[in-house]
Each structure stands twice: as structure tokens, then as C-alpha cells.
mmCIF file as Biopython writes it, N, C-alpha, C and O atoms, coordinates in Angstrom:
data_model
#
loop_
_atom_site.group_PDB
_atom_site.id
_atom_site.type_symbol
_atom_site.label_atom_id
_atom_site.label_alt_id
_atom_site.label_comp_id
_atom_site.label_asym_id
_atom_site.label_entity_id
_atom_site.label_seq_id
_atom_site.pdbx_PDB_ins_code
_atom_site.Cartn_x
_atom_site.Cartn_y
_atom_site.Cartn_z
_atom_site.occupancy
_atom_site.B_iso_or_equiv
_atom_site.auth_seq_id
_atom_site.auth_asym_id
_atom_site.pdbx_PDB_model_num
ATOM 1   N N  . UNK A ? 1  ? -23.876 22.336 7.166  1.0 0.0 1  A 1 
ATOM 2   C CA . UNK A ? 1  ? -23.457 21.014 6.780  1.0 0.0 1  A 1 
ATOM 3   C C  . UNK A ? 1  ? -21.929 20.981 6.762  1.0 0.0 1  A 1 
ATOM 4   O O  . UNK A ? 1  ? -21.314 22.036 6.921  1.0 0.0 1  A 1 
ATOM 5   N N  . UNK A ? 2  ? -21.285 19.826 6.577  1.0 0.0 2  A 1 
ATOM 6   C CA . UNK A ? 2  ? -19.751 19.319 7.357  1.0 0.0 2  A 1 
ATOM 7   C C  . UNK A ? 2  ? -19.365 18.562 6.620  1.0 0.0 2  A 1 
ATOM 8   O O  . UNK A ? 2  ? -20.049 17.539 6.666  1.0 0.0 2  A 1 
ATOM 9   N N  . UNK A ? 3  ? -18.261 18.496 5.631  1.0 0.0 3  A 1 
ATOM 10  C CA . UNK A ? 3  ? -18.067 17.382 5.255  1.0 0.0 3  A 1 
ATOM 11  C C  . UNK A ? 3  ? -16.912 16.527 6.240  1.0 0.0 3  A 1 
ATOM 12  O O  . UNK A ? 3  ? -16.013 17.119 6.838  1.0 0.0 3  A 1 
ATOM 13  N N  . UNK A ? 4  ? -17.110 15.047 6.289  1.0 0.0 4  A 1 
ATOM 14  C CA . UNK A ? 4  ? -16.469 14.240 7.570  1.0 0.0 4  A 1 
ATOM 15  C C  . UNK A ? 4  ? -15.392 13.688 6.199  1.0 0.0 4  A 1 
ATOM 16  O O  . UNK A ? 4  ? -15.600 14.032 5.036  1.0 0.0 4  A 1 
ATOM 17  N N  . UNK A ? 5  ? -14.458 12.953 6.546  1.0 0.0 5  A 1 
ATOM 18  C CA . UNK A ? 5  ? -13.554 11.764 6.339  1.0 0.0 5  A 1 
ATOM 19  C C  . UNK A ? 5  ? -13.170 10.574 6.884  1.0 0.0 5  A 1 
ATOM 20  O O  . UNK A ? 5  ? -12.916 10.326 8.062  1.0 0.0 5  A 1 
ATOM 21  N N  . UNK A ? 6  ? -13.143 9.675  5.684  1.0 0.0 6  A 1 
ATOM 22  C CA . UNK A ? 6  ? -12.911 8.057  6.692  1.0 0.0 6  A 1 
ATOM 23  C C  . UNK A ? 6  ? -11.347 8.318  6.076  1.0 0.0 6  A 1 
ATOM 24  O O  . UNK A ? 6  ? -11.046 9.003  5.099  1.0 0.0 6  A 1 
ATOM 25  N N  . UNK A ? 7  ? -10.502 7.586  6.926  1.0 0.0 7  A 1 
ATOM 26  C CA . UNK A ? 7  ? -9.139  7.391  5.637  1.0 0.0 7  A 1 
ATOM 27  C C  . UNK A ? 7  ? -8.819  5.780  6.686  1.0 0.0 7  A 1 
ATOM 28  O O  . UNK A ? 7  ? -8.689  5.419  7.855  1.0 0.0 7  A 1 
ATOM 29  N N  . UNK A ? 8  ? -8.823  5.259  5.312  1.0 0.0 8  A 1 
ATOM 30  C CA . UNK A ? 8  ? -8.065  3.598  5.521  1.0 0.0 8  A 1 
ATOM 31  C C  . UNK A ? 8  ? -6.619  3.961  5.956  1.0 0.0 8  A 1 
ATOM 32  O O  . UNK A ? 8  ? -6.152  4.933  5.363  1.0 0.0 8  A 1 
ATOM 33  N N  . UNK A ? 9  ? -6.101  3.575  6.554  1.0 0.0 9  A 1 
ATOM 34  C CA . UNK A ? 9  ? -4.780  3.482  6.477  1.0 0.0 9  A 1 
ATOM 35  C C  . UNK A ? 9  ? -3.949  2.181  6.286  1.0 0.0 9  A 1 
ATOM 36  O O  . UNK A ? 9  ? -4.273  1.393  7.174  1.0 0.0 9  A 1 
ATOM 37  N N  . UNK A ? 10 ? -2.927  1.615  5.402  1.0 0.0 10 A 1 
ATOM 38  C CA . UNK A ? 10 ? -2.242  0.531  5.971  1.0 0.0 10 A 1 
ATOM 39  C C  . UNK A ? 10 ? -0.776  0.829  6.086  1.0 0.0 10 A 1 
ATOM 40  O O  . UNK A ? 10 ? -0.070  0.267  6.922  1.0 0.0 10 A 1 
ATOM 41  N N  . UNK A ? 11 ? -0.223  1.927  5.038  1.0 0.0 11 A 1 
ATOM 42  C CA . UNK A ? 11 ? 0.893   2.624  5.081  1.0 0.0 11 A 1 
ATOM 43  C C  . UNK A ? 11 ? 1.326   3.767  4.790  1.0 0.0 11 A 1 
ATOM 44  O O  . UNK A ? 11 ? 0.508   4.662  5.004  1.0 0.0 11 A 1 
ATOM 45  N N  . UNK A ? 12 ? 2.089   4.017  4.473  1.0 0.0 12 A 1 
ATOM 46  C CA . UNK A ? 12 ? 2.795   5.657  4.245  1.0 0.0 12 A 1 
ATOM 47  C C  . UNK A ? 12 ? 2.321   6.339  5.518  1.0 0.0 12 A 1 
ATOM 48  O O  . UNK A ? 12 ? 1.502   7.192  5.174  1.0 0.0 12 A 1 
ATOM 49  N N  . UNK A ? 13 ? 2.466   6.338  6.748  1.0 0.0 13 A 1 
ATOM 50  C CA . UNK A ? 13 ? 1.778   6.832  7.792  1.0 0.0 13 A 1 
ATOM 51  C C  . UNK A ? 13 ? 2.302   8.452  8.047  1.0 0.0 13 A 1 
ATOM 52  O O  . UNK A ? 13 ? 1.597   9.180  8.746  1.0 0.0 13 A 1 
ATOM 53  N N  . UNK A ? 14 ? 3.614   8.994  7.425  1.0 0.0 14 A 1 
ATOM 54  C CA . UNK A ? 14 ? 4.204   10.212 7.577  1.0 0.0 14 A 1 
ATOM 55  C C  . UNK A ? 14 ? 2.863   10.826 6.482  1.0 0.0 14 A 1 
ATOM 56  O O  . UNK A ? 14 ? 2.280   11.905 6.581  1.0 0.0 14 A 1 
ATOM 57  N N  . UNK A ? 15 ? 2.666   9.855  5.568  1.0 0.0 15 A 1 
ATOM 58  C CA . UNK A ? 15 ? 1.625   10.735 4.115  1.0 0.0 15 A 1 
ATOM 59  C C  . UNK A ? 15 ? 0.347   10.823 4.766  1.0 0.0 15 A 1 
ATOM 60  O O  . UNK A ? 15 ? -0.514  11.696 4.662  1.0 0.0 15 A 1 
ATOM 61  N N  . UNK A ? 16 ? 0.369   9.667  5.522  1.0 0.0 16 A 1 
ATOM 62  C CA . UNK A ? 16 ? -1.403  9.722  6.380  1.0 0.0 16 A 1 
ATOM 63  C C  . UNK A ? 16 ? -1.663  10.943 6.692  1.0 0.0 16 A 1 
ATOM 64  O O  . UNK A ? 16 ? -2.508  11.707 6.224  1.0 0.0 16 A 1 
ATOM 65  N N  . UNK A ? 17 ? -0.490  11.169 7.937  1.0 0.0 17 A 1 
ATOM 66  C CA . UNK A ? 17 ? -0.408  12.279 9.064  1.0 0.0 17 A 1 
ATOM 67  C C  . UNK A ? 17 ? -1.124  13.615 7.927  1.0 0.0 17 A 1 
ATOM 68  O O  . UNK A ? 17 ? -2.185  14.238 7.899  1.0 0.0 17 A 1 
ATOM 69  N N  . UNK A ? 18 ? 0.147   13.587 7.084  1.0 0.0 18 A 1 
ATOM 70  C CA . UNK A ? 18 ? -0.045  14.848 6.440  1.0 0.0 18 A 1 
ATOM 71  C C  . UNK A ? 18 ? -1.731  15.207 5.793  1.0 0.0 18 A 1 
ATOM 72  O O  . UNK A ? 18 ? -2.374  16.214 6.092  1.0 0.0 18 A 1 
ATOM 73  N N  . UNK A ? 19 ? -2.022  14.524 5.213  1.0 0.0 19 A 1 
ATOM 74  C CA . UNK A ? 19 ? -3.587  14.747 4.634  1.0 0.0 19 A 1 
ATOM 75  C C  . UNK A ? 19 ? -4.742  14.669 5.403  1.0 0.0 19 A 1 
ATOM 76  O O  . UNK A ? 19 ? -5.903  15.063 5.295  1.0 0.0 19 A 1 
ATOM 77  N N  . UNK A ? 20 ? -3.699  13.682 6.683  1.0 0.0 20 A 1 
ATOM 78  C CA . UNK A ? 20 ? -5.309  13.796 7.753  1.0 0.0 20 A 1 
ATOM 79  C C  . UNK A ? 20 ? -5.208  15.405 8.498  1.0 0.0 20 A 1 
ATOM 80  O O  . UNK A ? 20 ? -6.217  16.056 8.771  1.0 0.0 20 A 1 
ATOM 81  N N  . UNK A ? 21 ? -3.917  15.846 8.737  1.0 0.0 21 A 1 
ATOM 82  C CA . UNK A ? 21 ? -4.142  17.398 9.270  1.0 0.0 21 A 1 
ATOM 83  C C  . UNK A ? 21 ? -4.181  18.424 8.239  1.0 0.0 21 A 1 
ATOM 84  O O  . UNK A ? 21 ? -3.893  19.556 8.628  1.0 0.0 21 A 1 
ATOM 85  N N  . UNK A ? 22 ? -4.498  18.268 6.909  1.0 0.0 22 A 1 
ATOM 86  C CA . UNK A ? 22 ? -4.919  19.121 5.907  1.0 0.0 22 A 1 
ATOM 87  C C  . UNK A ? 22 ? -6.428  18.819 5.672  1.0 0.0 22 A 1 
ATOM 88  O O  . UNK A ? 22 ? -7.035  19.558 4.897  1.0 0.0 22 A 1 
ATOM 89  N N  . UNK A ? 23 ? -7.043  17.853 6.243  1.0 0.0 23 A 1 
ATOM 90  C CA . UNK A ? 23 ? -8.650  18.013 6.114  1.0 0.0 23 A 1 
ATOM 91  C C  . UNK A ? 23 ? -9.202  18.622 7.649  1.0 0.0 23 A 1 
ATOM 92  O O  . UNK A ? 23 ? -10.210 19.310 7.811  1.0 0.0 23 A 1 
ATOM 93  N N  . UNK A ? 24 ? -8.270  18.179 8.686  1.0 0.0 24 A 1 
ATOM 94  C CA . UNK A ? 24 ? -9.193  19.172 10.054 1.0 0.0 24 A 1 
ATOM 95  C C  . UNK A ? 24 ? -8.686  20.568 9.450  1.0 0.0 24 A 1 
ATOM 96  O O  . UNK A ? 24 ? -9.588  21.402 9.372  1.0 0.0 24 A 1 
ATOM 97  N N  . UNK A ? 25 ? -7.438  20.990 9.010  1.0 0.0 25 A 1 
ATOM 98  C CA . UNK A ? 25 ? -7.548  22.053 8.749  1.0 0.0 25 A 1 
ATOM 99  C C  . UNK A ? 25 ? -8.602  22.969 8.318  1.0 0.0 25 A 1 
ATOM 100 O O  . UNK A ? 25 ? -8.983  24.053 8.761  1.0 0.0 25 A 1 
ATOM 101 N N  . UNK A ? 26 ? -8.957  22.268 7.368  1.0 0.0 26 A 1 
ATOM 102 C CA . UNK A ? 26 ? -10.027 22.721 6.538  1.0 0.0 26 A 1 
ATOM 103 C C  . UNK A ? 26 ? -11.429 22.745 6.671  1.0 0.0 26 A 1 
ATOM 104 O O  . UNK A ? 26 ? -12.278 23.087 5.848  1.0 0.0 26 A 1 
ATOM 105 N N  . UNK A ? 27 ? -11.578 22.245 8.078  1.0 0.0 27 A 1 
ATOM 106 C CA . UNK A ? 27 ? -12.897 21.732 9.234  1.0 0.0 27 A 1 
ATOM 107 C C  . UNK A ? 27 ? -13.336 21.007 9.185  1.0 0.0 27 A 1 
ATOM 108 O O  . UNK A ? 27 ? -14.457 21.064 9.690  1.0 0.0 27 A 1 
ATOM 109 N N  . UNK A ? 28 ? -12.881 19.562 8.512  1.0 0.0 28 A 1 
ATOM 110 C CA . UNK A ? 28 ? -13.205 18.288 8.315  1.0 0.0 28 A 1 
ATOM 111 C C  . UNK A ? 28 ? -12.701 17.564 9.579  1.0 0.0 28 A 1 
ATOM 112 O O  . UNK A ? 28 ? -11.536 17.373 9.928  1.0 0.0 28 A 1 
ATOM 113 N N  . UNK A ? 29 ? -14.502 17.002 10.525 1.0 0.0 29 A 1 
ATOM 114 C CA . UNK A ? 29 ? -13.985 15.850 11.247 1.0 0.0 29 A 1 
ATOM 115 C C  . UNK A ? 29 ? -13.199 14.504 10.459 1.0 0.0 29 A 1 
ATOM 116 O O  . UNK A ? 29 ? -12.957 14.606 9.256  1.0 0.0 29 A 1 
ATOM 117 N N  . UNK A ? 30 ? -12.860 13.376 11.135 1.0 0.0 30 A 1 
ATOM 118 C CA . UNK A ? 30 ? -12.077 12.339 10.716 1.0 0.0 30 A 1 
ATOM 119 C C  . UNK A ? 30 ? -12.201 11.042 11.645 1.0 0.0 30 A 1 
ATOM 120 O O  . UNK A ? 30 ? -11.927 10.848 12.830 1.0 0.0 30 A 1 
ATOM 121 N N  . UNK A ? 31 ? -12.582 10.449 10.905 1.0 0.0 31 A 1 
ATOM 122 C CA . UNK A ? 31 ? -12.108 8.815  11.586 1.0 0.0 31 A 1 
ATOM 123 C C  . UNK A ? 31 ? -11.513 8.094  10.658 1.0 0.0 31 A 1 
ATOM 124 O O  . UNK A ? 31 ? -11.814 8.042  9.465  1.0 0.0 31 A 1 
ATOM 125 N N  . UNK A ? 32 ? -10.210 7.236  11.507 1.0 0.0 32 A 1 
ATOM 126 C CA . UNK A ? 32 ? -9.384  6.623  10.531 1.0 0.0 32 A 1 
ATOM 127 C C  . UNK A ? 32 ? -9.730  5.107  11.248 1.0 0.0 32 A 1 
ATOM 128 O O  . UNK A ? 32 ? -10.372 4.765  12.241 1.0 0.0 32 A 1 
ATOM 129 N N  . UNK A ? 33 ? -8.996  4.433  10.256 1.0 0.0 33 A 1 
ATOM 130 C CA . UNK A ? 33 ? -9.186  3.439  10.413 1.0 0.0 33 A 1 
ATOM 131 C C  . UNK A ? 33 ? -7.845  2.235  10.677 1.0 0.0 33 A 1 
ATOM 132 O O  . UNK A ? 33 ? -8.262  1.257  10.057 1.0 0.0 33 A 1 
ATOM 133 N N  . UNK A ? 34 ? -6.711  1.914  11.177 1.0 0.0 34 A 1 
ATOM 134 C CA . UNK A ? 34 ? -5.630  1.327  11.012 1.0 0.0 34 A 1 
ATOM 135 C C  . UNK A ? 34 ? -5.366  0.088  10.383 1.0 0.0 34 A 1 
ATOM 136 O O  . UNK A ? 34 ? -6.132  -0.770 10.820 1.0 0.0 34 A 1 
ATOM 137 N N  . UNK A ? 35 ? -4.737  -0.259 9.697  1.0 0.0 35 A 1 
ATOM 138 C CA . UNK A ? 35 ? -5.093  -1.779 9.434  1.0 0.0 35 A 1 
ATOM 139 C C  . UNK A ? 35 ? -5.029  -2.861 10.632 1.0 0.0 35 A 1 
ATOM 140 O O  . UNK A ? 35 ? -3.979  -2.791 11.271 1.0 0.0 35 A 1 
ATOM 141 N N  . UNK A ? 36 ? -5.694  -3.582 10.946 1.0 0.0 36 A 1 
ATOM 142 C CA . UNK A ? 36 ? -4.978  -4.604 12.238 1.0 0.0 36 A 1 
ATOM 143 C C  . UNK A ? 36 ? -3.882  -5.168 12.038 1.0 0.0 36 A 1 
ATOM 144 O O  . UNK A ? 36 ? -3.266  -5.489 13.054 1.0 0.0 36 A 1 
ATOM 145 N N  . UNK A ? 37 ? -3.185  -5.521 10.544 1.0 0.0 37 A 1 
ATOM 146 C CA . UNK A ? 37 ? -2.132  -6.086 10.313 1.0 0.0 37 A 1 
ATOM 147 C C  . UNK A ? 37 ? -0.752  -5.241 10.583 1.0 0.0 37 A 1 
ATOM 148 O O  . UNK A ? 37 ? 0.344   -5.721 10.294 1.0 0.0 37 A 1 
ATOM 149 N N  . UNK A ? 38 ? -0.925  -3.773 11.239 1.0 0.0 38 A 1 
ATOM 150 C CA . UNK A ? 38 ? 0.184   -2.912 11.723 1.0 0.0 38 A 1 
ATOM 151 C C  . UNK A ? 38 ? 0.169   -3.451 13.094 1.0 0.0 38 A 1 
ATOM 152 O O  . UNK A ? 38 ? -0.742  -3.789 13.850 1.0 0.0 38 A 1 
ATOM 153 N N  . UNK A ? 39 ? 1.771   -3.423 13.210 1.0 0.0 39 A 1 
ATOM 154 C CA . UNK A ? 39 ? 2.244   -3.610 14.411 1.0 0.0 39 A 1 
ATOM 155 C C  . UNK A ? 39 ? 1.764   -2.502 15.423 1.0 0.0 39 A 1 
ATOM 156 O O  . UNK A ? 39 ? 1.657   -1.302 15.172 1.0 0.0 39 A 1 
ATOM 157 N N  . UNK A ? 40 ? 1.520   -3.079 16.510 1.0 0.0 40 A 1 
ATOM 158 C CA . UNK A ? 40 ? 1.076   -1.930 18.141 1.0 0.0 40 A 1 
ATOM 159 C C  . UNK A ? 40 ? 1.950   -0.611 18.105 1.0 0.0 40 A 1 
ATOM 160 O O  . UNK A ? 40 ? 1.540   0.474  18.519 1.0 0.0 40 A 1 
ATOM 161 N N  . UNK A ? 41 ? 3.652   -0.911 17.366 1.0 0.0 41 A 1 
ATOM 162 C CA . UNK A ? 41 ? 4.243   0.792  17.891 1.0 0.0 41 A 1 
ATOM 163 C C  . UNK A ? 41 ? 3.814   1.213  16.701 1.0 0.0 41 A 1 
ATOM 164 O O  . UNK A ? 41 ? 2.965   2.093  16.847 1.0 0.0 41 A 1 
ATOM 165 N N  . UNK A ? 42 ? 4.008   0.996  15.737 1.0 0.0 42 A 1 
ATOM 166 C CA . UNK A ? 42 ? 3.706   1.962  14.336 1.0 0.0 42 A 1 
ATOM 167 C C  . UNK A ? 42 ? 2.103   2.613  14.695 1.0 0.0 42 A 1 
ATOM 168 O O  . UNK A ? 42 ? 1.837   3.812  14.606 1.0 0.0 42 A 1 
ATOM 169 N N  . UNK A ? 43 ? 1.137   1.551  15.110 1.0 0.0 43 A 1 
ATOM 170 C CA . UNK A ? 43 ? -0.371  2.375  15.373 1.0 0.0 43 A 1 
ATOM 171 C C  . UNK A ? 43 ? -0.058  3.086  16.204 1.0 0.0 43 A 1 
ATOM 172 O O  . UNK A ? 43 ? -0.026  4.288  15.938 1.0 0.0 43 A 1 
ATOM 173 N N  . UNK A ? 44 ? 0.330   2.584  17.663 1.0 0.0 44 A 1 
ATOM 174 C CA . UNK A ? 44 ? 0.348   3.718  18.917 1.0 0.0 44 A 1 
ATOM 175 C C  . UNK A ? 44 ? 1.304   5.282  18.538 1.0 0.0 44 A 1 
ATOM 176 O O  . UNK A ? 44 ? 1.078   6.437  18.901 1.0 0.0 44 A 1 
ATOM 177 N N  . UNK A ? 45 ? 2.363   4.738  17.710 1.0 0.0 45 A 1 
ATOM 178 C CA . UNK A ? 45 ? 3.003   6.256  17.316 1.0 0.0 45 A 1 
ATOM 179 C C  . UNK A ? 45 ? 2.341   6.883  16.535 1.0 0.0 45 A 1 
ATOM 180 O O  . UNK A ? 45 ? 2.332   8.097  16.735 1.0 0.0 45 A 1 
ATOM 181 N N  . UNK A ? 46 ? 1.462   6.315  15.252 1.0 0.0 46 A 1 
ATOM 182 C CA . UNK A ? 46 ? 0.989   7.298  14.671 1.0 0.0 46 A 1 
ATOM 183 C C  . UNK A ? 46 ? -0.508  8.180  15.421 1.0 0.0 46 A 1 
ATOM 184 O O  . UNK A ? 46 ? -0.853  9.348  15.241 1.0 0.0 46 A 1 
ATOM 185 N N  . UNK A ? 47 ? -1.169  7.094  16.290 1.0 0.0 47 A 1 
ATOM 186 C CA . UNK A ? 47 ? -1.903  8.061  16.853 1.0 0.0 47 A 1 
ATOM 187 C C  . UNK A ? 47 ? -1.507  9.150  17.934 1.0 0.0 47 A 1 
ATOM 188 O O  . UNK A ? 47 ? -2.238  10.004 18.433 1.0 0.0 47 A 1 
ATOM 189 N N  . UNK A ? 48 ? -0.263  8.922  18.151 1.0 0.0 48 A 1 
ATOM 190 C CA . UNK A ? 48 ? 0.434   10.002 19.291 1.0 0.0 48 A 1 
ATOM 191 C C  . UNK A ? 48 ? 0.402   11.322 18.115 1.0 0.0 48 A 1 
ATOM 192 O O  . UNK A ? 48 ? -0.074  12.445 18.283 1.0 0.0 48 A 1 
ATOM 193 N N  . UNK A ? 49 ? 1.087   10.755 16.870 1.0 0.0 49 A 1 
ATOM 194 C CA . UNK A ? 49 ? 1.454   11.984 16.333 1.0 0.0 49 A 1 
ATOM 195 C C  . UNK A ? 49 ? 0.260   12.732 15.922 1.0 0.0 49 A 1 
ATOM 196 O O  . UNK A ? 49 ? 0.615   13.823 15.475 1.0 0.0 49 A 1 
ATOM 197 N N  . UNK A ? 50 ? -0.891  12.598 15.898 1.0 0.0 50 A 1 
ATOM 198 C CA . UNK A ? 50 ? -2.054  12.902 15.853 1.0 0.0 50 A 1 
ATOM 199 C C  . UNK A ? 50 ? -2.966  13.998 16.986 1.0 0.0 50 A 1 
ATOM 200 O O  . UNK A ? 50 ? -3.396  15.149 16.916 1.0 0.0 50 A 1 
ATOM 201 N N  . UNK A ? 51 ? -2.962  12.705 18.207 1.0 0.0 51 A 1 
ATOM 202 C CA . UNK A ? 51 ? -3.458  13.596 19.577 1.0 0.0 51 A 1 
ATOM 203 C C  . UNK A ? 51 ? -3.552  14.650 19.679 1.0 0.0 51 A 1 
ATOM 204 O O  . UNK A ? 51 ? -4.465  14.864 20.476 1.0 0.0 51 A 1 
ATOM 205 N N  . UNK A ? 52 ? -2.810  16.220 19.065 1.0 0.0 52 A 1 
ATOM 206 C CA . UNK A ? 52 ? -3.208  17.159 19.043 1.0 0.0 52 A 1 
ATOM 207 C C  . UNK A ? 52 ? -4.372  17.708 18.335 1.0 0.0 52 A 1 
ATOM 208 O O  . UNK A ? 52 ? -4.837  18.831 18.144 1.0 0.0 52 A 1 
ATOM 209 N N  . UNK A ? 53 ? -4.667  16.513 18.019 1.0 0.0 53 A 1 
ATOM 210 C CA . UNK A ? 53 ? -6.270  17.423 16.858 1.0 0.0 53 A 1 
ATOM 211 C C  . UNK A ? 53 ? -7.223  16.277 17.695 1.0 0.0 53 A 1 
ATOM 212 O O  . UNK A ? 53 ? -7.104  15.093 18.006 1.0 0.0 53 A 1 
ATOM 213 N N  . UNK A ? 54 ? -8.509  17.639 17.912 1.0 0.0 54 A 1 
ATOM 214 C CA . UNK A ? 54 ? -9.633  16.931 18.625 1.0 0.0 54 A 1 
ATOM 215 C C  . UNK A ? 54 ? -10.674 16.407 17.622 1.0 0.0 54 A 1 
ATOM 216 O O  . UNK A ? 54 ? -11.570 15.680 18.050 1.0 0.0 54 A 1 
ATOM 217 N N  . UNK A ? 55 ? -10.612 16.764 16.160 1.0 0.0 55 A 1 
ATOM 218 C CA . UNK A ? 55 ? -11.467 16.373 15.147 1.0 0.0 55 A 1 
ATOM 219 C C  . UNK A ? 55 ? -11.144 15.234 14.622 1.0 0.0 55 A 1 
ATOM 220 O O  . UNK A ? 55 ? -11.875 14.781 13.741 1.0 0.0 55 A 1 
ATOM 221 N N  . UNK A ? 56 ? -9.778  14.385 15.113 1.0 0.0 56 A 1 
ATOM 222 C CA . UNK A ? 56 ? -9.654  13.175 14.616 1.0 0.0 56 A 1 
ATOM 223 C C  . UNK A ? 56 ? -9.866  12.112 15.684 1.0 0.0 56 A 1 
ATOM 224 O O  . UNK A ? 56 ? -9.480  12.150 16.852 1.0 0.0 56 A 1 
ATOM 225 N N  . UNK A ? 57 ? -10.880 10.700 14.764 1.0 0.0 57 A 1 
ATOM 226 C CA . UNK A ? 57 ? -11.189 9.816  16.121 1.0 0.0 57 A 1 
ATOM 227 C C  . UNK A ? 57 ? -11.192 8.832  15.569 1.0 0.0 57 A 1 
ATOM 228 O O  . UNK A ? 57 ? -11.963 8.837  14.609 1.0 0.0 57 A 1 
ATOM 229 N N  . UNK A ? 58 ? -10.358 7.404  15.818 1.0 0.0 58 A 1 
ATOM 230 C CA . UNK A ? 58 ? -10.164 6.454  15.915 1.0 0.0 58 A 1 
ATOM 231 C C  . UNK A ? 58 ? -11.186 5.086  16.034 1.0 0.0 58 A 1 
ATOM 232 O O  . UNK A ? 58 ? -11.963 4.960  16.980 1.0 0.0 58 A 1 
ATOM 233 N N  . UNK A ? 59 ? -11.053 3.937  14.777 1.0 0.0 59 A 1 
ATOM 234 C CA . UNK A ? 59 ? -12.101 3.251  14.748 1.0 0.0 59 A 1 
ATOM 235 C C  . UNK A ? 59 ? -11.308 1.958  15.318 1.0 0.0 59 A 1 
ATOM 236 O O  . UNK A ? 59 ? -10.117 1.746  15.546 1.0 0.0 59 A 1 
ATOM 237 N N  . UNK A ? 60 ? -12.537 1.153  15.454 1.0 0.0 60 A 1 
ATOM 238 C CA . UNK A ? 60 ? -11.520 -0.208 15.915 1.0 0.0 60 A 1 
ATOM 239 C C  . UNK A ? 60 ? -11.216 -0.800 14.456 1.0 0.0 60 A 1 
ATOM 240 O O  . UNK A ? 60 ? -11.879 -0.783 13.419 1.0 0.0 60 A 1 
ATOM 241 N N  . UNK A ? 61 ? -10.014 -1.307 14.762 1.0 0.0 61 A 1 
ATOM 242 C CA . UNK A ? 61 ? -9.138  -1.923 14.296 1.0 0.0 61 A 1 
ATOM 243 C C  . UNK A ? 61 ? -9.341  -3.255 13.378 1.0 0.0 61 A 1 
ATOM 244 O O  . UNK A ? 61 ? -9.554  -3.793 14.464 1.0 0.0 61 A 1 
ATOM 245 N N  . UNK A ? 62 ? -9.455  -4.114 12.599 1.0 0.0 62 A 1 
ATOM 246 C CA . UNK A ? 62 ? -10.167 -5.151 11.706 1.0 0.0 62 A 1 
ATOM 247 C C  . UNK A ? 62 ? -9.034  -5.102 10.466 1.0 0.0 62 A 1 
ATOM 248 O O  . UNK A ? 62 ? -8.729  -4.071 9.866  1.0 0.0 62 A 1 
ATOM 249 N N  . UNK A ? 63 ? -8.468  -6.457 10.207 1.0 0.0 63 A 1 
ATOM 250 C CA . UNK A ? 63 ? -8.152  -6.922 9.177  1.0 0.0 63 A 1 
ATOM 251 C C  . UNK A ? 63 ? -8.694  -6.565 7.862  1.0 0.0 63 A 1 
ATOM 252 O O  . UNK A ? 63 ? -9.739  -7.168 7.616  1.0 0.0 63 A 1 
ATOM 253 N N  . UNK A ? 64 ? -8.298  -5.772 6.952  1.0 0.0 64 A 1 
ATOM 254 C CA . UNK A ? 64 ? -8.714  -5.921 5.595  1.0 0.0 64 A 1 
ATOM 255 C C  . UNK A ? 64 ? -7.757  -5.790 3.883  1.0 0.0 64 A 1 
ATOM 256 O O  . UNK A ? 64 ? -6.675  -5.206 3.934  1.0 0.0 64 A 1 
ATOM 257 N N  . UNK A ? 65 ? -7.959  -6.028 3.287  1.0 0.0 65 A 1 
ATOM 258 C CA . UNK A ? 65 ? -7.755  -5.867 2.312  1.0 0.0 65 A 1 
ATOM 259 C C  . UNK A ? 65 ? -8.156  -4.794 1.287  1.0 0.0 65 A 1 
ATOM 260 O O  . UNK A ? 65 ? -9.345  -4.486 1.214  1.0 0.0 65 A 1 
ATOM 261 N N  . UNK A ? 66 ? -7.090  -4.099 0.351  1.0 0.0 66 A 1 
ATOM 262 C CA . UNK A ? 66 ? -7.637  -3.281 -0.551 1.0 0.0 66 A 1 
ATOM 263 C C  . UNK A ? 66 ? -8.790  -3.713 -1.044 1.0 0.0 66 A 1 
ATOM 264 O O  . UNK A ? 66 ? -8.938  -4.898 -1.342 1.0 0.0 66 A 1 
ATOM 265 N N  . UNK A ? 67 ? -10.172 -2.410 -1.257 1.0 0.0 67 A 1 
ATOM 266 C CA . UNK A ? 67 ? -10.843 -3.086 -2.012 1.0 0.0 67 A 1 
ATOM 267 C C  . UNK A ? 67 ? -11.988 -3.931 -1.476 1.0 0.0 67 A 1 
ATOM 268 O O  . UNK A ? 67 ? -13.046 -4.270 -2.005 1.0 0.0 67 A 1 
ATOM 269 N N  . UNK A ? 68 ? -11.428 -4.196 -0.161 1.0 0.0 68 A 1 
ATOM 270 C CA . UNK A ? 68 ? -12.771 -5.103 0.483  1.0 0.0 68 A 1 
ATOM 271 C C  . UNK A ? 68 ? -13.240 -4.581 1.652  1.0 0.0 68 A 1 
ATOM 272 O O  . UNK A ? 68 ? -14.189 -5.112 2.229  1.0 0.0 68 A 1 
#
């Protein structure tokens, strides 16, 4: 058995980075989630800075709010 991770993201994306490559570390797959309300370079850079890990995978994108 595996434990997986969702992580919301809407900011701190340097803090994202960091905790999302301290759970593959630890052999945790990952899907994140971006907020849609981030601009195209902030998403496209943070998933660049990512791309080196094959355990993290990308959901589509949807408007939300804390909490909902």
C-alpha cells in the first residue's frame, strides 16, 4: 500500500515546490491541483520546476475557493 497526495495550490509556489518534492521523496505519488485564477507563467514555471519528478501529475485546472 502507497500513500498518494492531492495538494491545492493557489500560492507560496517556492513552499509548494518544496513539500511536493519532500513527499515523492518519501514515495508518495502526487497530483496537484493549480488554481485557475494563476496566471499561465506562474503555472507553466512552476510545473517546469517540477518536471523532474515522474511521481508528480497534474490535474485540470478549475476555479476555487478555500474551503470549497
Amino acid at each position: 500500500m502507497s500513500f498518494g497526495v492531492i495538494m491545492l495550490v493557489h500560492n507560496a509556489f517556492d513552499r509548494a515546490e518544496q513539500v511536493a518534492r519532500f513527499w515523492v521523496k518519501g514515495g508518495c505519488p502526487i497530483v496537484i491541483h493549480i488554481d485557475k485564477s494563476v496566471d499561465q507563467k506562474t503555472h507553466d514555471d512552476f510545473v517546469a520546476s517540477l518536471s523532474d519528478l515522474k511521481r508528480i501529475k497534474f490535474c485540470k485546472r478549475h476555479t476555487c475557493e478555500w474551503g470549497t
